[in-house]
Structure formats: C-alpha cells, structure tokens
VOPAGU-2260 file (C-alpha; in pm, 1 decimal, decimal comma):
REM VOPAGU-2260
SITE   aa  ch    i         X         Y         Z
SITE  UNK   A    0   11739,0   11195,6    9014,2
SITE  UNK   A    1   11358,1   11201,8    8973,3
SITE  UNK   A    2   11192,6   11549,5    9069,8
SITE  UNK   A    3   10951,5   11536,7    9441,1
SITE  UNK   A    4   10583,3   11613,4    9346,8
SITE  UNK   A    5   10385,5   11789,5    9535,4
SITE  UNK   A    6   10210,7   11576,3    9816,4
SITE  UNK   A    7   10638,6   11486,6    9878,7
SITE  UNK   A    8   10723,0   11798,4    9889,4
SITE  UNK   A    9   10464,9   11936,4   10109,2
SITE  UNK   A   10   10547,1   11588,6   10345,0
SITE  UNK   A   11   10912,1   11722,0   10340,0
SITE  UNK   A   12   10786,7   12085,4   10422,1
SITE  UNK   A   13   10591,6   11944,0   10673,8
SITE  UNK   A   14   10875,0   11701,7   10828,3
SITE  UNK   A   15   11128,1   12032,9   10821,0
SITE  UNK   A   16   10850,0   12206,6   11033,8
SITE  UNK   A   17   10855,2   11930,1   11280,3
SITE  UNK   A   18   11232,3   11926,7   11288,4
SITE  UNK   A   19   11233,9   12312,5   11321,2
SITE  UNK   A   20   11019,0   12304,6   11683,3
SITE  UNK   A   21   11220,5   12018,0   11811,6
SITE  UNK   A   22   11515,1   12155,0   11782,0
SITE  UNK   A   23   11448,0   12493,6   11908,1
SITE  UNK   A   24   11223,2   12334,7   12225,0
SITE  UNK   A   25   11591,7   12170,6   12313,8
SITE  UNK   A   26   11762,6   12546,8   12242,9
SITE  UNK   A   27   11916,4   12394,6   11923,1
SITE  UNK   A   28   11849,0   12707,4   11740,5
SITE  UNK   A   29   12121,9   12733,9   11459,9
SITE  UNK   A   30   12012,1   12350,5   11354,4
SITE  UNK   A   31   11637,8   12483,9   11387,8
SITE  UNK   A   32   11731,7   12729,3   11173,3
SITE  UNK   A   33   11891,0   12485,6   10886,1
SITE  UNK   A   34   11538,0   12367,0   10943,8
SITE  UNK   A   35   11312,6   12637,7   10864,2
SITE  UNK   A   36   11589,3   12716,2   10557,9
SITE  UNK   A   37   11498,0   12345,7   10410,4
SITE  UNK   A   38   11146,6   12391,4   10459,6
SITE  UNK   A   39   11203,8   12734,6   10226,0
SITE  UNK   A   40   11330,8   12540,8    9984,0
SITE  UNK   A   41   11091,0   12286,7    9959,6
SITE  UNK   A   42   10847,2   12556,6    9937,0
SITE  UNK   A   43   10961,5   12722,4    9659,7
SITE  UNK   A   44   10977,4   12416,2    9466,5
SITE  UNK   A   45   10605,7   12362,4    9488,4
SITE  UNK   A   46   10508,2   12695,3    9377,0
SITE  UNK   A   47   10640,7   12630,2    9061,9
SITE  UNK   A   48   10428,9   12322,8    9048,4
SITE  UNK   A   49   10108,0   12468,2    9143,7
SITE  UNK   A   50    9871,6   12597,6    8889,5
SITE  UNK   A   51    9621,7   12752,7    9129,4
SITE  UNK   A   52    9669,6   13127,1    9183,5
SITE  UNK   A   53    9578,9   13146,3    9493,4
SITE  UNK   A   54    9765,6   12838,8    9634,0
SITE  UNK   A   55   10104,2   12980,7    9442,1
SITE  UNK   A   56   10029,0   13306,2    9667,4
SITE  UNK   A   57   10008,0   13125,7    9938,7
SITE  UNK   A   58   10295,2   12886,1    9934,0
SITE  UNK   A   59   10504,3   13212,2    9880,2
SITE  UNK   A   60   10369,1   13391,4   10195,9
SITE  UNK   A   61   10499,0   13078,8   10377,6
SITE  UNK   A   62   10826,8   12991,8   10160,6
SITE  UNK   A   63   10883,4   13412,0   10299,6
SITE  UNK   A   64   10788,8   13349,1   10658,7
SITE  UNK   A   65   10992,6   13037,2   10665,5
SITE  UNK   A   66   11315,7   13259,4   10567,0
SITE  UNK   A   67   11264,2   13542,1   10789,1
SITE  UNK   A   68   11209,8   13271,2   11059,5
SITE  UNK   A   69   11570,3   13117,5   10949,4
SITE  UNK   A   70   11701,5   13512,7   10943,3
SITE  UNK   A   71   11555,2   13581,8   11327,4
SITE  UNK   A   72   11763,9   13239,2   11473,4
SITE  UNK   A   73   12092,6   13320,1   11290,2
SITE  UNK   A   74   12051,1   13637,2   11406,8
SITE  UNK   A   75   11957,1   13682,2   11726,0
SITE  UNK   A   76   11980,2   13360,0   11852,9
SITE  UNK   A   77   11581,5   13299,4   11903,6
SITE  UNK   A   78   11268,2   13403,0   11837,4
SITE  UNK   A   79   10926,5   13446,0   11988,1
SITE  UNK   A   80   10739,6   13197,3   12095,7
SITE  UNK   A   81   10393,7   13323,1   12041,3
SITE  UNK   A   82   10483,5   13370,3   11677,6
SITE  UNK   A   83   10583,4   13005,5   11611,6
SITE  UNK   A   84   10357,3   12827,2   11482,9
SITE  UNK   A   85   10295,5   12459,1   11560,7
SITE  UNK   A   86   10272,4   12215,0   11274,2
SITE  UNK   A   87    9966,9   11927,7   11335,4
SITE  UNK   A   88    9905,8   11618,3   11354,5
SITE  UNK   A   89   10329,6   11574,4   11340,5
SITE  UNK   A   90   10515,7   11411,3   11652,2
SITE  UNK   A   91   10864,4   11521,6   11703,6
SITE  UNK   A   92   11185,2   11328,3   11640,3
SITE  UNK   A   93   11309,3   11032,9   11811,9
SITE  UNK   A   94   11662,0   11143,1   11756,9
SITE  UNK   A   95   11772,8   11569,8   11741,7
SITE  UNK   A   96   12091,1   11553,8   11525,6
SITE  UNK   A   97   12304,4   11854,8   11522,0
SITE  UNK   A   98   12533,7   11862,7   11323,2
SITE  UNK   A   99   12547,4   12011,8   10889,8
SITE  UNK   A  100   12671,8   11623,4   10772,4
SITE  UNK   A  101   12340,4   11468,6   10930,7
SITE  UNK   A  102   12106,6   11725,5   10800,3
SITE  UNK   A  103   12299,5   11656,4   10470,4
SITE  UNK   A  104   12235,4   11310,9   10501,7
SITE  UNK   A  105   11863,0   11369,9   10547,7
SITE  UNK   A  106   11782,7   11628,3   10284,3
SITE  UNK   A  107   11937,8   11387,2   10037,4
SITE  UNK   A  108   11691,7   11110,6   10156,1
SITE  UNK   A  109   11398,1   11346,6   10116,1
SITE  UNK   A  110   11469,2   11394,9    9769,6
SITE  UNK   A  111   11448,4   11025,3    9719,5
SITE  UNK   A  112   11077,9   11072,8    9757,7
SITE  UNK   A  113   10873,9   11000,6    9435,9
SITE  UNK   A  114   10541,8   11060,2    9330,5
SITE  UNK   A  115   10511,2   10911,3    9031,2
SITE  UNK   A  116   10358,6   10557,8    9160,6
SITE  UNK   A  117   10019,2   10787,3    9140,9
SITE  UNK   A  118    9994,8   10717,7    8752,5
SITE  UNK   A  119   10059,1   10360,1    8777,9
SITE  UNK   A  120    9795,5   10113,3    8860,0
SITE  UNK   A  121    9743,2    9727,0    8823,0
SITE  UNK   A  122    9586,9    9774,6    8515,4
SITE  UNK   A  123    9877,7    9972,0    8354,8
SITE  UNK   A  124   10094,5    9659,4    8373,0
SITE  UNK   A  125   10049,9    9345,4    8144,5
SITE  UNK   A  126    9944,0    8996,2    8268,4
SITE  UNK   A  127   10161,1    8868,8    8548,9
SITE  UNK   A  128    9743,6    8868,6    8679,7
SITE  UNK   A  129    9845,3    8561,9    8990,4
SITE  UNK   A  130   10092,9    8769,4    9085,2
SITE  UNK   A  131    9915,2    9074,2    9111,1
SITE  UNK   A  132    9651,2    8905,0    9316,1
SITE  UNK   A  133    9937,0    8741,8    9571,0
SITE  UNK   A  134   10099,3    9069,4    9609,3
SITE  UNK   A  135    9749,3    9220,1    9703,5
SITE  UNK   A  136    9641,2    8973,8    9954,8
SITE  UNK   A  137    9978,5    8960,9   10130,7
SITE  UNK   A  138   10019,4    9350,1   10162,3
SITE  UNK   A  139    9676,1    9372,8   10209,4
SITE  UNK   A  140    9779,0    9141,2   10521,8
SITE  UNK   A  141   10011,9    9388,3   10621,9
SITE  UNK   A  142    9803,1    9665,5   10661,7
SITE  UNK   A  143    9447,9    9508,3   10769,4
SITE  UNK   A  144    9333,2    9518,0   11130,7
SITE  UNK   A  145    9401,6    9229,8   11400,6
SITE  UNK   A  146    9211,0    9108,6   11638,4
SITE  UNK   A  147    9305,9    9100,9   11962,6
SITE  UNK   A  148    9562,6    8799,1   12059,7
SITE  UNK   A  149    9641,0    8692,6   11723,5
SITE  UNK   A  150    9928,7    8725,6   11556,1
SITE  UNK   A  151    9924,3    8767,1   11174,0
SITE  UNK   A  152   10224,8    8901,5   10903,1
SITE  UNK   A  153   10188,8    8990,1   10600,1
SITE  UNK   A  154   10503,9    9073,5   10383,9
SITE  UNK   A  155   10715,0    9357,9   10443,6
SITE  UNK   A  156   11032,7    9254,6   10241,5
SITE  UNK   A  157   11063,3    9066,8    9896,5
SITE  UNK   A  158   11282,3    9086,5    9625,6
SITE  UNK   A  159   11159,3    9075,0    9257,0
SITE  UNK   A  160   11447,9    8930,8    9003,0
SITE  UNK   A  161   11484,9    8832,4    8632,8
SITE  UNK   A  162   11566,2    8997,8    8333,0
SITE  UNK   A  163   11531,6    9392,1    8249,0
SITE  UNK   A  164   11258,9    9533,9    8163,5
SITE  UNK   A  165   10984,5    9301,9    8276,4
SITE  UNK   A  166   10822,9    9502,7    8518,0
SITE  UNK   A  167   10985,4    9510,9    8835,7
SITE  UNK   A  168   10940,1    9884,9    8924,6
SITE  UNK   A  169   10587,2    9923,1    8832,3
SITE  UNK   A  170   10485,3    9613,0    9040,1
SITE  UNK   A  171   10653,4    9816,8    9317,0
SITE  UNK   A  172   10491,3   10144,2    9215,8
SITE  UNK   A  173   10150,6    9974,5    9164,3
SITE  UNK   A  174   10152,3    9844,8    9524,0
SITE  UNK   A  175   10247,2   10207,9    9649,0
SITE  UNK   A  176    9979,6   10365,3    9510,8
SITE  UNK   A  177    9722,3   10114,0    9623,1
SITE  UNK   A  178    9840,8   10151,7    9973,3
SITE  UNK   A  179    9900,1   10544,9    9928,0
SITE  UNK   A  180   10243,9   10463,8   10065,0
SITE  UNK   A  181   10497,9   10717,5   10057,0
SITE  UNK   A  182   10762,0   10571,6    9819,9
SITE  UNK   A  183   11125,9   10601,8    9822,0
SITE  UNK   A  184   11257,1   10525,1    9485,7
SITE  UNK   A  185   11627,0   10437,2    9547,9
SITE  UNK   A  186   11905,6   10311,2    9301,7
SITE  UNK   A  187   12174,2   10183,5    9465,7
SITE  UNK   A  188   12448,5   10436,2    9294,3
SITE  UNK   A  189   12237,3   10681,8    9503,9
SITE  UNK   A  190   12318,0   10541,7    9858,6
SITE  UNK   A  191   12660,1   10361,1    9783,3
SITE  UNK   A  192   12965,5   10634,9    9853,5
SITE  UNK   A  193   13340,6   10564,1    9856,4
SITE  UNK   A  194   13395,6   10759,0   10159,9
SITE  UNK   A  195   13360,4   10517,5   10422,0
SITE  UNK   A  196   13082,0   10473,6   10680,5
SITE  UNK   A  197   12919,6   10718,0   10483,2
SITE  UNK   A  198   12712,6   10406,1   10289,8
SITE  UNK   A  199   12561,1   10242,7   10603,1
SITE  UNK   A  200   12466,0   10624,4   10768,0
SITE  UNK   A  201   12279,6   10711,9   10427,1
SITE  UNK   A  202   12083,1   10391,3   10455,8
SITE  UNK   A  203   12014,5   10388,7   10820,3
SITE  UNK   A  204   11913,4   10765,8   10761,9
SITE  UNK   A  205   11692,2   10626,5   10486,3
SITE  UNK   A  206   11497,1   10362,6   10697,3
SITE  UNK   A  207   11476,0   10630,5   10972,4
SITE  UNK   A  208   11287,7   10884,8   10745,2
SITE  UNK   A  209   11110,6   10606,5   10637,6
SITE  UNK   A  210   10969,6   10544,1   10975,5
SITE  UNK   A  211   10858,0   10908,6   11058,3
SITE  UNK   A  212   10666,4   10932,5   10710,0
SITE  UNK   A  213   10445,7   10616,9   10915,1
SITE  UNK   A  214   10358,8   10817,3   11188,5
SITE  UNK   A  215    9986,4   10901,7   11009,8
SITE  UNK   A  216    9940,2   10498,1   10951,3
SITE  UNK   A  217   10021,5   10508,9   10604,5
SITE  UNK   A  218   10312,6   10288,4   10519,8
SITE  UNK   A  219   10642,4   10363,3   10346,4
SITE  UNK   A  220   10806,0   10214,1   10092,0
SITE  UNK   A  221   11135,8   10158,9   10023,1
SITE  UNK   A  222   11236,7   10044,5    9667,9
SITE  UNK   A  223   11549,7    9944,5    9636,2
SITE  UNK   A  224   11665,3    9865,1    9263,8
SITE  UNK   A  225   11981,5    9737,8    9115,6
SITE  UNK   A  226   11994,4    9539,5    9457,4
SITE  UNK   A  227   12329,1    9338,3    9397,9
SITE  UNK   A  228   12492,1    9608,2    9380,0
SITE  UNK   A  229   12404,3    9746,8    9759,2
SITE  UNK   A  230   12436,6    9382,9    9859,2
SITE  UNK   A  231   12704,9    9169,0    9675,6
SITE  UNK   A  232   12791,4    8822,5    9803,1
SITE  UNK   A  233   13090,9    8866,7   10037,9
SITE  UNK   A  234   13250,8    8597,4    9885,3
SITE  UNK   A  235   13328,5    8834,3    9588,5
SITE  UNK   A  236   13564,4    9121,6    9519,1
SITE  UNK   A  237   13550,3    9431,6    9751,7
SITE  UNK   A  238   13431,4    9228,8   10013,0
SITE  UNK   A  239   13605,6    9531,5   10274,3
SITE  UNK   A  240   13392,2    9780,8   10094,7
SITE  UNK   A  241   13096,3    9600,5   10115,0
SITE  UNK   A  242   13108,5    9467,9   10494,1
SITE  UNK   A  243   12990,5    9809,9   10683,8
SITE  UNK   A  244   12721,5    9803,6   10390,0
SITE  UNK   A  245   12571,4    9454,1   10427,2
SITE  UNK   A  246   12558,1    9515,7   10847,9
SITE  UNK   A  247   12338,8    9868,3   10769,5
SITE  UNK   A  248   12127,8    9700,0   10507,9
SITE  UNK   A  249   12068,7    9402,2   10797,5
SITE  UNK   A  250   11997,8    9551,3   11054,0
SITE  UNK   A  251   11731,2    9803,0   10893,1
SITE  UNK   A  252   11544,7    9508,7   10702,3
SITE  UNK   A  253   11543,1    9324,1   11050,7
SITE  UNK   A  254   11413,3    9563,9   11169,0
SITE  UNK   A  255   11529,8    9534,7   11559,6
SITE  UNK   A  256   11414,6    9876,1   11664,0
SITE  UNK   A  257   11079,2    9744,8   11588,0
SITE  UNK   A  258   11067,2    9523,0   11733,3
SITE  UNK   A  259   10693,8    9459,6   11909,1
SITE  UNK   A  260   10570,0    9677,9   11676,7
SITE  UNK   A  261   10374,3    9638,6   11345,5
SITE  UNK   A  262   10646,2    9730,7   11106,5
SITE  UNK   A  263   10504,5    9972,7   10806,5
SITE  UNK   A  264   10825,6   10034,9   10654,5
SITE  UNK   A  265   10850,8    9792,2   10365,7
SITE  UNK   A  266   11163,3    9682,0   10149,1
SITE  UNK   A  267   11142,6    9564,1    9760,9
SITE  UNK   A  268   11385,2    9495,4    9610,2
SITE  UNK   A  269   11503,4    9454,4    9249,5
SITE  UNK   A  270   11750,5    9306,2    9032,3
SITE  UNK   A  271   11864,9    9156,7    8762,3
SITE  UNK   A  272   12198,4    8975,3    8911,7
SITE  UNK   A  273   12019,9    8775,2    9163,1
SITE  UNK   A  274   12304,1    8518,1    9190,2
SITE  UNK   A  275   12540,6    8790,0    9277,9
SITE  UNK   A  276   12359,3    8874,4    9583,9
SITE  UNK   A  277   12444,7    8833,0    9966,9
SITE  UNK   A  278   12305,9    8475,8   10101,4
SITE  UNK   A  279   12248,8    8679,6   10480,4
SITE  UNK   A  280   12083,7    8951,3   10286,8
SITE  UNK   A  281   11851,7    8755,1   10076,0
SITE  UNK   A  282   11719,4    8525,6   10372,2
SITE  UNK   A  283   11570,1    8859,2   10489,7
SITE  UNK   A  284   11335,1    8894,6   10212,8
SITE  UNK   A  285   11025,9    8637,6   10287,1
SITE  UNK   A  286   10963,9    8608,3    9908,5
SITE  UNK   A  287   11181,1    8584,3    9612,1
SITE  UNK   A  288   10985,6    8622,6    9286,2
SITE  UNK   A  289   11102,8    8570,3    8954,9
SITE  UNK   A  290   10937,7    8839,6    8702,7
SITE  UNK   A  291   11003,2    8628,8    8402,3
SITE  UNK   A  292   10990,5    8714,2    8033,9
SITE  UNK   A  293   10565,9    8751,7    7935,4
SITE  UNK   A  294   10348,6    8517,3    7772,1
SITE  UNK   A  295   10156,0    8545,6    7421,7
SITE  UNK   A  296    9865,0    8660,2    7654,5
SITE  UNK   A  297   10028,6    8932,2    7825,4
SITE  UNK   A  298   10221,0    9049,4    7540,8
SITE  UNK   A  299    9895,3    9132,3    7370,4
SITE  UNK   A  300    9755,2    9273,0    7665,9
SITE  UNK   A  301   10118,5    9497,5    7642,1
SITE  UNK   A  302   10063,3    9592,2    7311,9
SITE  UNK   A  303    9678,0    9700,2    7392,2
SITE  UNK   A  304    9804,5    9887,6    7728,2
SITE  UNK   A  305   10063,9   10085,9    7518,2
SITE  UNK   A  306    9842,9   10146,5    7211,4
SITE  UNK   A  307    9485,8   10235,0    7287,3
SITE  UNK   A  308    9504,3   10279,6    7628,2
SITE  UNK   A  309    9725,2   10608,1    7529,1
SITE  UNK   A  310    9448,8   10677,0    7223,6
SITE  UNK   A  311    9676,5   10598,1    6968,1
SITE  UNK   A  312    9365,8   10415,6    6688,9
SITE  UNK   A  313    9401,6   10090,4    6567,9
SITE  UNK   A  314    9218,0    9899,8    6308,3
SITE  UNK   A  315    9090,8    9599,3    6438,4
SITE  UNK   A  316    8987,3    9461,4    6070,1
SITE  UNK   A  317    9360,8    9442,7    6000,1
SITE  UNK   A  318    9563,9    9492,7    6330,6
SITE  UNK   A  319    9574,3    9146,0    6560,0
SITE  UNK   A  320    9715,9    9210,0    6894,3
SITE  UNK   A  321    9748,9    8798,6    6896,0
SITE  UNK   A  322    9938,3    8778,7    6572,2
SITE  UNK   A  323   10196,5    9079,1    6731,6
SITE  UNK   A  324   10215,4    8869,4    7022,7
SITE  UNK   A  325   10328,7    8561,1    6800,7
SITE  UNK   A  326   10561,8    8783,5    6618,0
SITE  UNK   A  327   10733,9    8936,0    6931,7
SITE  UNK   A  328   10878,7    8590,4    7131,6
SITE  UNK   A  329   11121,4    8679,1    7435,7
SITE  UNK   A  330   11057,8    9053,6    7417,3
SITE  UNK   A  331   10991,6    9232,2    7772,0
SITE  UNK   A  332   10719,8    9492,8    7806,7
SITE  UNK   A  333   11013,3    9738,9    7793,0
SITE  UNK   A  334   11083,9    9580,7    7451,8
SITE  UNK   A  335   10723,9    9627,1    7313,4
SITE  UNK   A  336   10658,7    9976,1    7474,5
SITE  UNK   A  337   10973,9   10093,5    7276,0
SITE  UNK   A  338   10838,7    9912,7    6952,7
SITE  UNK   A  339   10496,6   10064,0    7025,5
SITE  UNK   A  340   10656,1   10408,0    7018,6
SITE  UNK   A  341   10905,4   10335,1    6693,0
SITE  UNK   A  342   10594,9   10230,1    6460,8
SITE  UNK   A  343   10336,7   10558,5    6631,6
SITE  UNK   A  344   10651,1   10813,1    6551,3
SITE  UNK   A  345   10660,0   10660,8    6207,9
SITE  UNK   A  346   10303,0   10705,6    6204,9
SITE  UNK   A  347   10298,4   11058,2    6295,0
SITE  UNK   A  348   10575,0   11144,1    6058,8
SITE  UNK   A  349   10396,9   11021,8    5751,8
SITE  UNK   A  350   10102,8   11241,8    5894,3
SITE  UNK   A  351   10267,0   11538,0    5992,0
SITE  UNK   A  352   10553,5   11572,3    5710,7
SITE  UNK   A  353   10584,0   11987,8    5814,8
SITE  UNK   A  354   10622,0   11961,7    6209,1
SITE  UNK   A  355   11010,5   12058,7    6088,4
SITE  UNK   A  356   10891,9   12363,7    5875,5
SITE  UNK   A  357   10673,0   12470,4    6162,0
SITE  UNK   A  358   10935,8   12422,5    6416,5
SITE  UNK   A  359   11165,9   12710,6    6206,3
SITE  UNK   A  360   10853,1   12895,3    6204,5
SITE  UNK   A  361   10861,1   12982,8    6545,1
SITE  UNK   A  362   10736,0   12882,7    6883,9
SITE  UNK   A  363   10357,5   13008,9    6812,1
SITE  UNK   A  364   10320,6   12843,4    6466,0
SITE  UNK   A  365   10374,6   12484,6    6609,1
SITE  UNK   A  366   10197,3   12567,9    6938,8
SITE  UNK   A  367    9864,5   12653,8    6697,7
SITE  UNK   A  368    9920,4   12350,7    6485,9
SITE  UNK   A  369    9704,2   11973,7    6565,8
SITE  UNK   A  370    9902,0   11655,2    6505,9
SITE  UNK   A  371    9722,2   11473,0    6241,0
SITE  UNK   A  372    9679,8   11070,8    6377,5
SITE  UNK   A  373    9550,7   10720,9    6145,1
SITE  UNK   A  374    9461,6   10402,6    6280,3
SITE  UNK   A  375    9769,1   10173,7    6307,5
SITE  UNK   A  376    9756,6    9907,3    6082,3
SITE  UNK   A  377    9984,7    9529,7    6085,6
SITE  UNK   A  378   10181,2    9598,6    5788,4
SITE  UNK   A  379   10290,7    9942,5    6033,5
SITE  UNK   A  380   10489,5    9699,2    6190,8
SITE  UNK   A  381   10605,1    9467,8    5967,0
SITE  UNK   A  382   10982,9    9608,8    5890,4
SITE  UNK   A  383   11035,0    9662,5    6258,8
SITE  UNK   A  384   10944,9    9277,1    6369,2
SITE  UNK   A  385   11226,6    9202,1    6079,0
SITE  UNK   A  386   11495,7    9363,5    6234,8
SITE  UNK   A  387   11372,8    9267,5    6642,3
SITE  UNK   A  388   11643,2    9117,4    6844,2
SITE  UNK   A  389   11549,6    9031,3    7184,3
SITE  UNK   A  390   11791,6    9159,5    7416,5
SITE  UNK   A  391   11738,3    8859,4    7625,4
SITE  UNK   A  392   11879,1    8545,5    7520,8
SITE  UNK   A  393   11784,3    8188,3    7572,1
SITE  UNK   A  394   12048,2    8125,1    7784,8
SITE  UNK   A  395   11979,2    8416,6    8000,0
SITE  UNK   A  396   11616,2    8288,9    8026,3
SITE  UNK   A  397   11711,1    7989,4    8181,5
SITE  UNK   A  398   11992,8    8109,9    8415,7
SITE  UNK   A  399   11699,3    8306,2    8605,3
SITE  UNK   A  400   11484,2    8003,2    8614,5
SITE  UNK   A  401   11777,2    7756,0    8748,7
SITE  UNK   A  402   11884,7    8024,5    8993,1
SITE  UNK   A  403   11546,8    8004,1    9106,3
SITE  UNK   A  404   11543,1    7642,1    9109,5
SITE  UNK   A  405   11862,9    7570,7    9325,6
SITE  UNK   A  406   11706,5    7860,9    9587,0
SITE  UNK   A  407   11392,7    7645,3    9609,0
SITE  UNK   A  408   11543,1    7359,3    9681,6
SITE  UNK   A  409   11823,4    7476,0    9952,2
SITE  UNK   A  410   12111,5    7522,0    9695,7
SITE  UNK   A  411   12277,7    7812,3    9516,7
SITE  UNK   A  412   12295,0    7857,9    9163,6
C-alpha cells in the first residue's frame, strides 16, 4: 500500500481532530479518545517527512499533546474544556460511530489517500491529446459555477478500459491534480474481504470519507482500479459473494444521499477485463473509454517524455524518436518506459564500470562519487528492439475494440 504524503496526512490529522470534538460534545469520550490516538499517529508520520526544523518541532509538540489528550479521556473519563482546542474551518460528522470495527474501517480508508497525482500532469503522459481535452472540459463542467435555474452535469463517473499499461492511472492522477482533488487510490484486493458484509461497509465507509474530504469545495476522487474484480457480472461464478458487493458499489455511485446536491465525489474506474464486468454497474458510469494501444505519434512523444524530460542526453544527429516509434508497434507506454530504462542502465554501466567497487568501499565512497552520463545513441537500442515482444497481442487488440463496439451499439461482447 502506497505511503500518505503530507497534505493527506495532515487532512487525516485534521479529520481525527474533527472526529475527536464530536464525539466528546455527545460524551463519547473513550471513541474521542481512539480519536485523538489516530491523530498521534498521523502526526508522527509527518515528522519524519518534514525537512524543516522548526515544523518537525512543531508537529511533535502536537503529535505529544494529542497523546496526553488520549491519556486524560482513558483516564479520567474527560477533560477540560477550556483546554480543547477547536479545529477550523472543519464541520462535524454526519454520523458518530462508536464502536473499534468502524473506526477500523475508517483508518484503513484514510490510508487509501495518495499524494502522488502532484507529480503527474497532462504533459507527463503521451498523446491520447482529444482525450485529454474531453476529460478537461467535462470535469471542468463539474466543478464550474451555475447560474441560477439551469441545470448542467458534468461527469462524475467513467470507466477507462483496454489493455495494461496504457495509461489508465495517470489519466486519473492527471485529472486529480488539476482539480487539487483529494485522491483515493484503491485496488480492489484492498476493499474486497471474505468475511462477509465486511466488503460493502469498507466501500460505503470509503464514499463516506470521500464526502467529508468535500466539505472545503474541493472534490474527491475515487479511483477504483482492477474494476472487474469489485464488480463481476452476476452471471458468473461467486455470484453469492459478489451480490452484497454490487448493491454497496450501486448505491454509492448513485449517489442517493445526494441527491439535490452537486455531487463532488467522483468514481473512475479501471480495467482491463471490461467484458467481465456487471451490466447494472457499468450503466452507472456516463462514459466508457477505451485507452487503446498508442500511435507512432505518441510513442515518440513516450520515448521523448521518458528520455529528456528526465535529462537523460540524446543525440539528435543519430537518435530518431520517429524511427523508435516505427520500431516499437503494439508496445504500451508501460512497455517503452521499461525499454527506456533497460538501454539508460546499460548506458550507465558502460560509464560507471566501478559503482560495484565503490559500493564495497563503503557508504561514504559511493555517496562522494558523480555518475558519469553520454548521449543515447540508436544503435543503444538496437539489441533490445530484437528481442521486444509486445505483451499485447493482436487478438487482444481487437477484443477491446469489439467489446467496445457491441456496447455502442446496445449489445454485449
């Protein structure tokens, strides 16, 4: 599981805070207590993040007063009020919940917070350009001011499908960051339990974290990959385990508790098994877009975004992104980053042969020590191309495209 940064972790700090004053203005002071425990926690996970002095000395004053204010509700049952501080700018919850299995439930929904959509813009992903601009505009939709008596909806749930490794995550991420969204980065394994019920309360505590992280007017995100398996058709096997599942997932995209209101909790989902998914489920989503293998163009925009764009030098007079492009037919931008790394370590090991020597030097001898780079030239990558095999086939190619197909036209692949 991916590791909170620190504008999550300070929203989950900040969230725990909230919960914390709720809960003791109701007398709930052991769950209060959890509260300001969690809050610790999160705490002293960002000071080991923080570079700043100062802010590290700070975040530890407050990780301490957060545990002595845990200490004084176990132990004597409350605390005074004039030393409780109030968090800002935070409403309290819709729902108290007091019992250990629902704060559980939560803190394992918090850490599905990621911040990593921060270092991913549109220009870090290759071509796909009219789909770039359609996801703009429509979430754009979503989040621009109405006037008054008109009713206008942008997109709040789509589903991207087709093979791995074409981008599907950073499309999500990229939208994210552009909307400063707070992103929940969600593989199904990580919501799907045996125990049952337990499935459909983790994802109905999901959407309902969701919807407190909107209370500032920023939106939250929800990305959902490896979709099919959350969502298989229920004409398939383990259709029993599946059932209390599919009504969770439902309901929450549906969104009936928001009903009248503008809805900023937004679902994408992913997968690569789109035929395998739940007809109900995918009517939800408003669009269903096929991320298909890239073009000539964009694999040489690929092979630019994962060469130069990290400083690796090229040489133009013999290096031709165009003739790569040629060279790499039905590869994914997964595919090429990969190859892109292969040919630079090759690089780097011609140019550094001693890194090893240095290494059994100790610690300080390769910490003092400057890798040595050359410009990448085309014959760098001539005995990789030979052995390429893309790992999707023709046949594969097409089974996205007809899948698409028969769900244009009112059928089912």
């Amino acid at each position: 599981m991916h590791r909170q940064g620190p504008d999550a972790l300070q929203r989950s700090i900040d969230r725990m805070l909230t919960e914390a004053n709720t809960r003791m203005a109701v007398g709930k002071n052991e769950e209060a207590s959890r509260s300001y425990h969690k809050a610790a926690q999160f705490a002293e996970q960002m000071i080991e993040m923080l570079e700043d002095a100062d802010a590290r000395r700070s975040m530890t004053v407050r990780a301490t007063e957060y545990k002595q204010r845990a200490r004084t509700l176990t132990s004597k049952g409350g605390m005074d009020d004039g030393r409780v501080k109030p968090v800002e700018d935070h409403q309290a919850d819709d729902v108290t919940y007091s019992d250990e299995e629902a704060d559980a439930l939560e803190q394992q929904i918090l850490l599905l917070i990621d911040d990593s959509p921060k270092r991913i813009d549109w220009e870090t992903i290759g071509g796909l350009e009219a789909l770039k601009k359609e996801l703009k505009f429509h979430y754009g939709l979503a989040m621009a001011k109405v006037p008054d008596g008109v009713q206008v909806e942008g997109w709040n749930n789509i589903m991207f499908y087709g093979p791995p490794g074409t981008g599907k995550t950073l499309l999500a991420c990229a939208v994210a960051n552009k909307l400063s969204a707070t992103f929940f980065n969600v593989k199904a394994s990580q919501i799907v339990s045996k125990w049952v019920g337990e499935s459909g309360r983790l994802i109905s505590t999901l959407y309902r974290v969701a919807r407190k992280f909107t209370r500032d007017g920023r939106p939250s995100i929800i990305f959902v990959d490896e979709f099919d398996a959350l969502c298989k058709s229920r004409g398939g096997e383990g259709q029993l385990y599946h059932q209390q599942m599919l009504a969770a997932i439902l309901s929450e995209i549906d969104g009936f508790a928001q009903k009248g209101k503008r809805d900023l909790v937004m679902t994408i989902g992913a997968t690569n098994r789109p035929w395998d998914l739940d007809a109900a489920v995918l009517s939800r989503f408003e669009r269903r877009i096929l991320i298909d293998l890239p073009g000539p163009e964009a694999r040489a925009d690929i092979f630019r975004i994962h060469l130069e764009d990290k400083g690796i030098p090229v040489d133009h007079r013999s290096l031709s992104y165009t003739r790569l492009a040629d060279a790499t037919e039905r590869l994914t931008g997964r595919e090429i980053a990969r190859l892109c790394k292969e040919v630079t370590a090759n690089m780097l090991g011609e140019m550094n042969p001693d890194i090893p020597v240095l290494v059994d030097a100790g610690l300080k001898r390769i910490q003092d020590y400057e890798i040595k780079v050359r410009a990448l030239r085309q014959g760098d990558f001539s005995a990789t191309l030979e052995q390429l095999v893309p790992d999707t086939s023709e046949a594969e190619e097409h089974h996205y495209t007809d899948w698409g197909k028969a769900l244009r036209e009112g059928k089912r692949a």
